[in-house]
N, C-alpha and C positions, 0 to 999 in steps of 0.2 A: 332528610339526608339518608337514615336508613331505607327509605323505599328505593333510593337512586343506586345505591348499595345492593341491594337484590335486585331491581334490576338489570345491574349489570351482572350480576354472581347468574342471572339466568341463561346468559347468552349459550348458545352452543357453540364446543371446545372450537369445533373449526373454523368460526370464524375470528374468535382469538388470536390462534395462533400465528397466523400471517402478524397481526398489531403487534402481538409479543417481539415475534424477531426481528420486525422492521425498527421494535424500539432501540432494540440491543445492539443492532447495526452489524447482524451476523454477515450479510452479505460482502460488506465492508471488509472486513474482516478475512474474510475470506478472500477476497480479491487481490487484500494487503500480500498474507499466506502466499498465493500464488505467486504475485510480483518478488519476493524474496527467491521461491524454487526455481522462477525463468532467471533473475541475475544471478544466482550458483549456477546455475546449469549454463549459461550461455557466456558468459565472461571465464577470465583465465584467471586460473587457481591463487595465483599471487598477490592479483586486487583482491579479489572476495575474500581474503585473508585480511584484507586491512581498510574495507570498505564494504558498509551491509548497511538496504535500505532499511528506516523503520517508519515510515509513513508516507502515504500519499494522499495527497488532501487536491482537491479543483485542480486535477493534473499533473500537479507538481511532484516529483516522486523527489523527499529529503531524506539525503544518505550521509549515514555520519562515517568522517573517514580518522583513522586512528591518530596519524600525527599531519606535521604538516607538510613532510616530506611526501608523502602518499598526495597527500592533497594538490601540491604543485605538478607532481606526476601526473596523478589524472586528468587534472583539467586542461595541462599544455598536451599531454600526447594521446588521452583516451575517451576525452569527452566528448564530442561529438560520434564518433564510433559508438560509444555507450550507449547515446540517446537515440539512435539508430538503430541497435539491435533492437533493444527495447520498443520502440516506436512499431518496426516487423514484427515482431509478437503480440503488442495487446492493441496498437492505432495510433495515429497521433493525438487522438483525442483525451485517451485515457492517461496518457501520457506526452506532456507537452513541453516539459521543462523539469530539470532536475536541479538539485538545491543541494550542496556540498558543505560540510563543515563540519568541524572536526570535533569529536564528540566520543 
């Protein structure tokens, strides 16, 4: 076990590092980050007051909305608009579907 041990303590840093952050899910992460800055910046001040994503997983971007008055709002008069801006910024790929609740 110690030989597998030194072994691997041998590696050179650079090819670590790619394994390290692919573990951490920095990219992810990051992606997440961005999708937050494009729905501030691109929606009106009043939702993102009462509606902020906090994750997106296989496309899905889930945004928790304050109450549930916000919640009826958006989905009858801004949902689709929403997933459309969205969708013009990062593809429909990245973003396929959004996920609401009140959180």
């Amino acid at each position: 076990m110690d030989e597998l041990a030194r072994a691997d303590a041998a590696r050179p840093m650079e090819t670590m590092v790619p394994t390290v952050l692919k573990a951490l899910r920095l990219d992810v992460r990051q992606g997440d980050a961005e999708v937050v800055s494009v729905w501030n910046s691109l929606l009106d001040p009043n939702l993102t007051a009462h509606a902020q994503p906090v994750n997106l997983w296989k496309g899905t971007l889930f945004v928790n909305v304050d109450s549930s008055v916000w919640l009826s709002e958006i989905i009858r008069y801004h949902r689709d608009e929403i997933l459309e801006r969205l969708q013009h910024s990062f593809g429909r790929e990245r973003i396929r579907k959004i996920s609401y609740r009140i959180g």
